[in-house]
N, C-alpha and C positions, 0 to 999 in steps of 0.2 A: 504494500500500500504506500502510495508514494508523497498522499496530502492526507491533512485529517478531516473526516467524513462529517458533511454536516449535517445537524440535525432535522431532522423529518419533524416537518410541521405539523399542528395539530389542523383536523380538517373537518369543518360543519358538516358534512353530510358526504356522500359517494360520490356525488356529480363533481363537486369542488376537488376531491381526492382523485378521480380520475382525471380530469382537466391535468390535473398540477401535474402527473406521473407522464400523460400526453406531450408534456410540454420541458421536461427535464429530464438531466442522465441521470439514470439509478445509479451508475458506478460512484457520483461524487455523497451519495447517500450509504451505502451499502456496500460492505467490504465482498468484492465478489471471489476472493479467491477461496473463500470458506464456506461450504456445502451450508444447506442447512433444510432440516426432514421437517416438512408437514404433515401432519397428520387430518386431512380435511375431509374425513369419512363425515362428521355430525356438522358440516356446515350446511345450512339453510339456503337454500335461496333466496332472494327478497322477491317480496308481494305487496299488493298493492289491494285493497279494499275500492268493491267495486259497488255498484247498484246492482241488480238483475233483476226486470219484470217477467214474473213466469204466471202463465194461469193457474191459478188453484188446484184444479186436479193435477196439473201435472206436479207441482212440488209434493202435492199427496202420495201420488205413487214413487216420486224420487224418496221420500220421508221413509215410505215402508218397502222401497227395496232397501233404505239403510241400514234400517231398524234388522230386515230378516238376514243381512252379512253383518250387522253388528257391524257398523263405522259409521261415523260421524256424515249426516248428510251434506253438510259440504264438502267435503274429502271425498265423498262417491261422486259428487258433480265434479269435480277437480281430474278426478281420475276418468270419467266418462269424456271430459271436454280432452284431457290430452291427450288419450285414446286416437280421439276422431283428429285431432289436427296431425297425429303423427300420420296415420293412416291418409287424409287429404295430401299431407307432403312427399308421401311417395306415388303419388299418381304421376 
């Protein structure tokens, strides 16, 4: 390491933290000649809350397919919608 590495800024939010990373050298941050192991099996994705108008029966029967696999009915819409966009994207 040839200079000393400055420090990483503290960052509002992911947008502002990407922008900054877009726009300067990681080398003068981050000593790159020492490996360093992630372990990023329990990382989340971020999400966003949305609205959804759906008709009554149909959240009824999305309610009691959840209810009879036992999971959370939003987590079955979640999984029914990324289902269908995976499947639309290999068309």
């Amino acid at each position: 390491m040839k200079n000393k590495l400055k420090p990483i800024p503290k960052f509002k939010n992911e947008d502002e933290e990407r922008n900054f990373w877009a726009t300067h050298d990681t080398t003068e941050y981050f000593d790159t000649s020492k490996l360093v192991e992630l372990d990023l099996t329990n990382l989340k994705p971020s999400t966003e809350t949305i609205s959804l108008r759906l008709p009554r029966y149909l959240l009824a029967r999305i309610k009691e397919l959840a209810n009879f696999k036992d999971v959370p009915y939003q987590s079955l819409m979640k999984i029914f919608l990324a289902e269908k966009v995976k499947e639309a994207l290999r068309r």
